[in-house]
C-alpha positions as CSV (number, residue, x, y, z in Angstrom):
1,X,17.4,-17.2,8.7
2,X,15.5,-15.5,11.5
3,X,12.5,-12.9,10.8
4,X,14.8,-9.8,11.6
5,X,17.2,-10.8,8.5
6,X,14.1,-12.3,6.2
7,X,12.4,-8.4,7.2
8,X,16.2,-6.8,6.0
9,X,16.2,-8.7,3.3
10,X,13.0,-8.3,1.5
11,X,12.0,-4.6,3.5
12,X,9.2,-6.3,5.0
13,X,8.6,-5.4,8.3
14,X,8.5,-8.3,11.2
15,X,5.1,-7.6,11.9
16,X,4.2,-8.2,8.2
17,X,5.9,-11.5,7.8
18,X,4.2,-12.4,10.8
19,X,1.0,-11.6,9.1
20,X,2.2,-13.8,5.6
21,X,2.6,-16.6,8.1
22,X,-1.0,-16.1,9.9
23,X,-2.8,-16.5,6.3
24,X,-0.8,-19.0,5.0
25,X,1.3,-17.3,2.3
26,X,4.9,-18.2,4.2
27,X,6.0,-20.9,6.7
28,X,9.0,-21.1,9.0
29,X,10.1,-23.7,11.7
30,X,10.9,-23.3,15.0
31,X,14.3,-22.5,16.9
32,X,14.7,-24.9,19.7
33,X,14.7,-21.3,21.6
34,X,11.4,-20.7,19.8
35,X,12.3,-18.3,17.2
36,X,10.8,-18.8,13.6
37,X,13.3,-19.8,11.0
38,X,12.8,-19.6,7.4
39,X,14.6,-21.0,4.4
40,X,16.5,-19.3,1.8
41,X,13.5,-19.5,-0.6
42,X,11.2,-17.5,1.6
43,X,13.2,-14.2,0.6
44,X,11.9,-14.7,-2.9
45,X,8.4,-15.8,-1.9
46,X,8.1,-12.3,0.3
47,X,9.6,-10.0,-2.5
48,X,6.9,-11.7,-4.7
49,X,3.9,-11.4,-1.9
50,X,5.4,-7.6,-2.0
51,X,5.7,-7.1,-5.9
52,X,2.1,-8.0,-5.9
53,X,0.7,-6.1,-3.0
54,X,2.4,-3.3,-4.9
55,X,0.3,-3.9,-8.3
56,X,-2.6,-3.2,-5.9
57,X,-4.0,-6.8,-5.4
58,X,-4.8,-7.9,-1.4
59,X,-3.6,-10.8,0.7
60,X,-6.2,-12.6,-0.5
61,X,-5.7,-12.0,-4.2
62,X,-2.4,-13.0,-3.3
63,X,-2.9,-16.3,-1.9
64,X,-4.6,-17.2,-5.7
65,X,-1.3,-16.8,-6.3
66,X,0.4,-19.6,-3.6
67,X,1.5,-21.9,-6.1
68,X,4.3,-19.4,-8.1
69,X,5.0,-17.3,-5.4
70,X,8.4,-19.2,-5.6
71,X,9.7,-18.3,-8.7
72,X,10.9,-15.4,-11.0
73,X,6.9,-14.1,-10.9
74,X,7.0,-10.7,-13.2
75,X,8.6,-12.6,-15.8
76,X,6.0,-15.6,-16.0
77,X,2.7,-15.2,-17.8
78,X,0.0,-14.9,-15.3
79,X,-2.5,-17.7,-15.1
80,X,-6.3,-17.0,-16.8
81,X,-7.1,-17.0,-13.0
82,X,-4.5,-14.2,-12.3
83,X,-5.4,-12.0,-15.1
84,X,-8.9,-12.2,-13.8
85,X,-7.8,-11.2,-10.2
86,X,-5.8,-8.5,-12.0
87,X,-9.1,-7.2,-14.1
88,X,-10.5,-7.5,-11.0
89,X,-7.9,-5.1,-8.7
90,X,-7.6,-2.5,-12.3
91,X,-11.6,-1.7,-11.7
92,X,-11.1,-1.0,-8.0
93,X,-8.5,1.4,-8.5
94,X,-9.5,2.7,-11.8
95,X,-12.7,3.7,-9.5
96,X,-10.7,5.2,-6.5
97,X,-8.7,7.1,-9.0
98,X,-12.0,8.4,-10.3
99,X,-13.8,9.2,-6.8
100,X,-10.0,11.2,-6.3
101,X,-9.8,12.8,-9.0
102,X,-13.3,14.1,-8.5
103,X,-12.6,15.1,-5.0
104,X,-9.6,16.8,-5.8
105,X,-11.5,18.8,-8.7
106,X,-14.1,19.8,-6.5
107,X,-11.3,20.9,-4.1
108,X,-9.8,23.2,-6.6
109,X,-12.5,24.8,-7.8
110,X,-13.5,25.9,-4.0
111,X,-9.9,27.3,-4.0
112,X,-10.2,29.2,-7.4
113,X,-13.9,30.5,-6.2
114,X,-12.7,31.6,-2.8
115,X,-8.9,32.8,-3.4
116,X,-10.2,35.8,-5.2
117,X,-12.2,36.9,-2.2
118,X,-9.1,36.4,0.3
119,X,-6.0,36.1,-1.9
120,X,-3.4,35.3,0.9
121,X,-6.0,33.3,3.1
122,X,-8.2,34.7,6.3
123,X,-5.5,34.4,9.0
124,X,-2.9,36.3,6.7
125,X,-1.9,40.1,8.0
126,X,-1.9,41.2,4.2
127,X,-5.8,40.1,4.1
128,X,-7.9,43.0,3.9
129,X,-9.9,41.8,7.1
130,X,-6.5,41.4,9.3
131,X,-5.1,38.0,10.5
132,X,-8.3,36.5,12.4
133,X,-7.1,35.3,16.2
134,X,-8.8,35.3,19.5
135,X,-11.0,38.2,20.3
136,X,-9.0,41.7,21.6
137,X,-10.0,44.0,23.4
């Protein structure tokens, strides 16, 4: 199958596949008119690349990954080298949770401070100030 139908099939987009292929985690042959062709199997290879991208693990965690990228991968136990990788990707994003949940506190509490000073914002008619704009005269 040519990359447009592999991308329909798996909702990868061309320039992603194209990327799979750069580092390794895909192959395809060439079209005597120089297109890349891939197999049938390369449809379950990308929705596995995908299904882990989307646990949160990168490309490279990925590639740890090249040897059962071919099969039914949620239902298979991952290897002691996975489930570190996976420790691994939990403790990043258990940490950017934290850093956004933080943020988004902070956030809040500015909004709770400040909305009872200028309940409908400063650029609202109703505020008591008038709607803020360029200078009249």
């Amino acid at each position: 199958m040519r990359i447009g139908e592999l991308a329909r099939r798996t909702g990868a987009s061309a320039r992603a596949l194209r990327h799979y292929e750069a580092v390794g985690l895909i192959t395809s042959a060439r079209a005597d008119n120089g297109y890349r062709v891939y197999e049938e199997g390369a449809a379950v290879r990308v929705a596995n690349i995908r299904y882990l991208l989307d646990a949160g693990l990168t490309l490279d965690d990925v590639s740890a990954f090249r040897s059962c990228l071919d099969g039914d991968m949620p239902s298979v136990p991952p290897s002691a080298r996975g489930l570190e990788i996976a420790r691994e990707r939990l403790a990043v994003l258990d940490a950017r949770i934290a850093a956004q949940t933080e943020a988004r506190d902070r956030l809040a509490h500015i909004l709770a401070t400040h909305t009872h000073a200028h309940p409908h914002g400063p650029n609202d008619p109703r505020s008591p100030r008038g709607p803020r704009g360029p200078h009249r005269s």
